[in-house]
N, C-alpha and C positions, 0 to 999 in steps of 0.2 A: 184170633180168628180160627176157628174150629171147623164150620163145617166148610167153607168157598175156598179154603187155602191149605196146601200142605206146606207154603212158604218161611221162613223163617230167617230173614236176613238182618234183623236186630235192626231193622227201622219200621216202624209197624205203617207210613204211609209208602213206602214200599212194599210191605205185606200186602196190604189193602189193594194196591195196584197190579200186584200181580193177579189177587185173587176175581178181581174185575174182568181182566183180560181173560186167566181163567172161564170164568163164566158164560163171555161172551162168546166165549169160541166154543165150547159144550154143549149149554144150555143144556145141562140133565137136571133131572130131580135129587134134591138132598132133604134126610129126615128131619132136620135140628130146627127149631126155630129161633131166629136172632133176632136182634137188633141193630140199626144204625145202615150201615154199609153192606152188614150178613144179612138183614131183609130185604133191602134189594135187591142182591146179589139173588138170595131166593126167590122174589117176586121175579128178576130174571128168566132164573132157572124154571118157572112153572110149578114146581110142587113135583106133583104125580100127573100134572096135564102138561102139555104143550106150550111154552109160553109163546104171547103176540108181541114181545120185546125182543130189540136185538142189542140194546144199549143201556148202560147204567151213567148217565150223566153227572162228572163231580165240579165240586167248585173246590180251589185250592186256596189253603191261608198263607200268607207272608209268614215268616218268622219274625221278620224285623219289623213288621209294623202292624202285622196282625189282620190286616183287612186281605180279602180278596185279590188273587192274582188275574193278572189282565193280559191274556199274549194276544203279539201279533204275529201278523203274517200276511204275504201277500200272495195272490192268486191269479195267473194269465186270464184275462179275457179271452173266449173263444175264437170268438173272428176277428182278435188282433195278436200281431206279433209280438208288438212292444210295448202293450197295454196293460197294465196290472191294477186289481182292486188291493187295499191293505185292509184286513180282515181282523177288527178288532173283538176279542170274548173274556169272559169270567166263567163263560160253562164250555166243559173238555169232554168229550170221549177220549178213552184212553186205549191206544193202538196197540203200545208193547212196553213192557218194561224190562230195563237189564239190570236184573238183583245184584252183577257184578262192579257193574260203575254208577249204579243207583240214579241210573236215567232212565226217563220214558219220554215215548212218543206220543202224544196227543193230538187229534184235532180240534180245532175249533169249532165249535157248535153253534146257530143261528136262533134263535129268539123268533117264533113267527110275529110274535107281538110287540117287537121292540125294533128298532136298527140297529141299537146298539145295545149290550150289556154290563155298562157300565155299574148304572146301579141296581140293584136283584130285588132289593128288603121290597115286602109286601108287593110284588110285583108277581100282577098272573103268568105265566107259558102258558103260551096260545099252542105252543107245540113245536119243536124240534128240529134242524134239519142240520144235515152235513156240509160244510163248507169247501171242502179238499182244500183246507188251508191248515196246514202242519207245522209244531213247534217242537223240540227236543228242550225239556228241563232237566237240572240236578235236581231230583228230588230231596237233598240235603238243605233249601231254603225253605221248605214249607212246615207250617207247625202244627196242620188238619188239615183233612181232608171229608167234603160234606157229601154223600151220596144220595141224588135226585131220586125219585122215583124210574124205574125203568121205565122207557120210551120205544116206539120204532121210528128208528130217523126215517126221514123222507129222505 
């Protein structure tokens, strides 16, 4: 990654992950044009205009089994104490990452078109939203990383 990252921690889905987080928190214009995770990261950033994104949504691979990873997490109900939804995804924003212990924070992402995202293949997004449902991975289990189009979560 050239132009979204000046990271280089000798895991390239940790490079990807910072340069995400990078982006998201910037959002400036860079000259290079890429591919894969760099055009997002660019369609991000806007170019030379403004972008109406504030999110690069990714999906993670297993190492060990090579399909999609699925987290969960649960989330308080407003007007209950002791009430929680469990918030199951395959698509992550990604909050922070530590190049030093090669974890990151992600949240879980919602499917306007689906309840669940279990399965993705040939399936539309109706469109995006934030769940404030949060997981901490090793990023040491995953063996790709696939970068969505950029979105504005809701």
């Amino acid at each position: 990654m050239s132009c979204g990252s000046d990271y280089e921690t000798q895991n390239c889905i940790t490079d990807t992950l910072l340069a995400i987080v990078e982006a998201q928190d910037k959002v400036e214009p860079c000259k290079e044009e890429e591919t894969g995770c760099d055009r997002a990261i660019q369609e991000l950033k806007g170019g030379h205009k403004k972008s109406d994104y504030n999110t690069i949504p990714i999906i993670l691979q297993l190492k060990s089994t090579g399909k999609p990873f699925e987290g969960q997490s649960g989330v308080r109900e407003k007007s209950h104490t002791s009430k929680f939804k469990i918030i199951c995804s395959s698509i992550f924003r990604v909050v922070d990452v530590d190049p030093e212990t090669n974890c990151a924070t992600l949240e879980l992402l919602s499917n306007h078109g689906k309840d669940d995202n279990k399965s993705l293949c040939n399936e539309d997004i109706k469109g995006l939203s934030g769940t404030d449902a949060f997981i901490t991975v090793d990023l040491s289990f995953f063996v790709s990383v696939s970068c969505l189009p950029p979105v504005m979560l809701t």
